[in-house]
C-alpha angles and dihedrals in degrees: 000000000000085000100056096047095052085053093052092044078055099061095061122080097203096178090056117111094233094054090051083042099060103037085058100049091042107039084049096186120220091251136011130201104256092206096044118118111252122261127243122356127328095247083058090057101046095059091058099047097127096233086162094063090054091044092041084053095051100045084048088051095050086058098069095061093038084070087047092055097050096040103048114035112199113250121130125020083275095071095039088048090048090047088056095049099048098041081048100056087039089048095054088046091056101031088055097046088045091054092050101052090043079069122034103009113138113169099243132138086261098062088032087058088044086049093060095044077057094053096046091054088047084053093049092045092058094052081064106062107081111117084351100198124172095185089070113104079023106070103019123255128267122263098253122099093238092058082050091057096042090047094055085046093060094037089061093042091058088054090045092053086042097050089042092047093056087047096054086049098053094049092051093045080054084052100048089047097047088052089043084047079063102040091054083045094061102034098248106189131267095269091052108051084049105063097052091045087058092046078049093053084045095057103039088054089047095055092040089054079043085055085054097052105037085052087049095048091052101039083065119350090184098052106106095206088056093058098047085055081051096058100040091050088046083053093033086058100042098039085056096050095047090046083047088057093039109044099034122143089224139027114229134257116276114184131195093260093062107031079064097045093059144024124259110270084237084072089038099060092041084053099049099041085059095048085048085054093047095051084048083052102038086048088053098064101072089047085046084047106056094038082060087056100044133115083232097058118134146140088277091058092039091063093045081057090049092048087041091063090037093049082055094044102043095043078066104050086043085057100051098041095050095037117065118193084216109123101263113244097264135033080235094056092045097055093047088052082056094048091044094050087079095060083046100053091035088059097048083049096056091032100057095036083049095050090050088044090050092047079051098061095035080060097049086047087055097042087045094063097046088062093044093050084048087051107056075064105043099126097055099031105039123203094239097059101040099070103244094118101052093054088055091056090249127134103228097189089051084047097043092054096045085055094050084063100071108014121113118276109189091087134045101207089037092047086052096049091051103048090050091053095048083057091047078050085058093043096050091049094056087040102065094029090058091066092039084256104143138069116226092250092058090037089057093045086053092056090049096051086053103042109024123120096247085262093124083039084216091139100033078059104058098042090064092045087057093046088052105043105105090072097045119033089179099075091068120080139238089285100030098265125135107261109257097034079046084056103054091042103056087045089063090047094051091060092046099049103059098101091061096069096056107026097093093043087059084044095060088036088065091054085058089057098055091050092047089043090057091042093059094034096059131253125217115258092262127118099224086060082053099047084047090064093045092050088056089047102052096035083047091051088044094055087038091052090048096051089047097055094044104053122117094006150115087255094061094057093047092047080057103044100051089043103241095129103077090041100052095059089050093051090053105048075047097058087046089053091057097043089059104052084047097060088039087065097041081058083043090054098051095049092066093046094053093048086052099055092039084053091049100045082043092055089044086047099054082038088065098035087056094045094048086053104048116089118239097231088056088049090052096051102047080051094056092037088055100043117114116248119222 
């Protein structure tokens, strides 16, 4: 029996990396030294690095603001406002657990615990998006039960993210003075302890400004001074802790132990800003989708589509070839990329939402003017015949004869034109709420235009505007239209058609950021870099003056409906993308020219160093010896 065991003690190599390597991945222990050295060889080390938890944090994260983008589509400054509050409170979630974990991660069953606590407040986070609204609370609710319930949605929601927030808070604080209880354990020096007690201090000032707002919220959640104290203590708390990582006199320690465990938060933030691309890109199919599949479809819209899949693409391609992983050349430097990194997401956020919102209402303008084509012609080419409604997923015998119902009797020509403009009504109605365009309150209008009993005589109207027409041009409105059916429908148009007047500012925004990224990040000392940043600043001011002089005009309106704003940000990026890899050749170019010269000086230097050392009788006699003899 002694014998066996001996033999089988023989068959293991303890000391082999692979063995260590394994009994650590494996016997995970509840909690590691963070400023232990690391066990067995580095290569053991590197196999067992868990790549998939950072991945699986980030794809959990990302949920949270894909919710946010199918539940609240972006339309007026509400929305955008509402978009900025909620990426900024997610962000800070994710940016302080990620620098954490830069820093003191070790793979053990404690931070594996703290990483599923992380992952249940992401998921709570995400059943709270839907018509995400921060001016509720703020500007009082409609009179109409549906505003009531979404008001008390939104209002719980508020106390749920609170709530969460401060949780989040509180976990990471345990975390900071657990690794503080370590530091003291194992005598870090002054600096560094330091500079964990200050992210404790941090910490402790922002829940506490978290305490304020969560006890204000739920004092009076309707008060609008109360929420306004919310949201200045939730910015109040965030805004402290991220000037508390930036602007620190010191970095923090980072031992052996965790700078193995986790990747460096430059990866991390080239990782997430992709993932953040792909999730713009993934919530544009179903809008790409259904303008394929419009009545307004056309060569124009095609093309919006085109630019739409090269905006995504390219504000990719922009990004990685502006931002380098590299460690920038100071700790300073290294925590502002991380800070900057918020306004930068934020713009490919807005910019991408606002680019599908824009191909939506390009496609409503065209649509649009199909119907209204249809409808110069509506007595002899009735809605109902002509397919439209079909194509709208609409039964036009079961709608014609809900219209005949309630539409006037008394003449035949007049019975006909209402009836088709109740169904218009109708068309209208599917067609805006198709692309999320219309608020409840428009969308209602529309339905009683369509349905009503002839009691209000809108459509009655309407019907004898459009019959008399020929004689009083006045009567129809800015698009044709008679004038109250004009009037609902260019209501619908104008909410839907807030993103357009500041999309390619926030394009051109986005340029500036790049510019402003390099700058921070460093450049090598040569001329054609430098050339690189200018070429993102004057083509970004360009995007954000055009913006600015179109807003809120005719031009604007006519830039949408010829299809020319999707394409011109393309075009642009594009332009960016070439001068880039033009100035790139010309570097290139120089280069080669410099290696050149430094060959050619290195061969004339080793040219005079052998002739300085070469004696003049030898000289003399390999001449002779070479001579030719005659």
């Amino acid at each position: 029996m002694t014998r066996f065991d001996m033999t089988r003690r023989r068959e293991y190599d303890t000391q082999h990396p692979d063995v260590q390597a394994a009994i650590y991945r494996k016997l995970v222990p509840f909690r590691r030294d963070p400023f232990a050295a690391a066990p067995g060889p580095k290569a053991a080390w590197a196999e067992q690095t868990p790549k998939w938890i950072e991945l699986f944090f980030d794809l959990a994260w990302t949920m949270t603001f894909a919710g946010l983008n199918q539940g609240t589509a972006i339309r007026g400054a509400d929305s955008v406002w509402s978009y900025l509050v909620y990426f900024i409170l997610v962000w800070s979630i994710w940016a302080q657990q990620t620098i954490y974990h830069t820093h003191y991660y070790t793979d053990d069953a404690y931070h594996r615990l703290i990483l599923v606590v992380q992952f249940l407040m992401l998921g709570f986070l995400a059943a709270f998006t839907s018509n995400f609204d921060v001016s509720i609370g703020i500007h009082p609710a409609g009179d109409q039960a549906s505003d009531t319930a979404d008001e008390q949605y939104v209002i719980h929601g508020f106390h749920a993210i609170g709530i969460i927030l401060l949780i989040s808070r509180l976990v990471l604080l345990l975390e900071y003075l657990d690794v503080y209880r370590y530091a003291r354990k194992r005598n870090a020096s002054e600096l560094d302890g330091r500079s964990l007690l200050r992210m404790v201090i941090a910490l402790t000032i922002s829940s506490l400004f978290l305490i304020v707002a969560l006890v204000a919220s739920e004092t009076s959640p309707a008060h609008p001074t109360n929420n306004i104290v919310k949201f200045v203590m939730w910015g109040a708390a965030l805004l402290l802790e991220m000037a508390v990582y930036t602007f620190g006199a010191a970095a923090f320690p980072v031992s052996e132990t965790a700078r193995k465990s986790a990747s460096p938060i430059e990866e991390r933030l080239f990782a997430l800003t992709i993932i953040i691309i792909g999730e713009g890109l993934n919530s544009a199919i179903d809008p790409i989708v259904g303008t394929a599949r419009s009545i307004g479809f056309n060569f124009k819209v095609g093309a919006e589509i085109f630019s739409l899949g090269m905006i995504v693409l390219l504000t990719y391609v922009l990004y990685m070839t502006s931002y380098n992983t590299r460690a920038a050349p100071t700790q300073l430097r290294q925590r502002v990329v991380v800070a900057f990194h918020l306004p930068l997401h934020l713009f490919v956020i807005l910019l991408l939402e606002g680019a599908k919102a824009v191909l939506s209402i390009s496609t409503i303008y065209n649509s649009k003017d199909t119907l209204d084509k249809l409808l110069t012609d509506a007595v002899h080419h009735p809605l109902a015949e002509n397919g439209v409604l079909r194509q709208l997923n609409l039964n036009a015998t079961d709608l014609r004869y809900r219209v005949l119902q309630s539409a006037n009797n008394d003449s035949t020509n007049l019975r006909n034109t209402e009836v088709e403009l109740r169904l218009y009504a109708k068309a209208y109605e599917t067609l805006f709420q198709t692309y999320s365009a219309i608020k409840d309150e428009t969308a209602q209008r529309l339905e009683f235009y369509f349905s009503s009993n002839n009691a209000d005589r809108y459509a009655l109207v309407d019907a004898w505007i459009i019959n008399n027409a020929t004689h009083d041009h006045g009567l129809l409105g800015f698009s044709g239209l008679p004038r109250n059916l004009n009037d609902i429908v260019q209501e619908a148009i104008s909410e839907q058609a807030g993103p357009s007047k500041w999309v390619v500012g926030i394009a051109g925004a986005y340029l500036l950021a790049l510019a402003i990224l390099m700058a921070i990040n460093g450049l090598p000392p040569v001329r054609w870099m430098y050339a690189q940043i200018w070429t993102r600043v004057i083509l970004g001011a360009a995007l954000v003056f055009t913006s600015f002089v179109t807003m809120s005009t005719p031009a604007l309106s006519s830039w949408l409906r010829n299809g020319w704003y999707l394409p011109t940000i393309f075009l642009t990026y594009a332009l960016v993308y070439a001068l880039d890899y033009g100035l790139t050749w010309l570097m290139s170019r120089d280069v080669r020219a410099q290696e050149k010269w430094d060959h050619s000086e290195k061969q004339e230097s080793q040219l005079g160093l052998r002739s300085a050392h070469t004696d003049p009788a030898d000289v003399g006699r390999t001449t002779m010896t070479n001579a030719p003899s005659y």
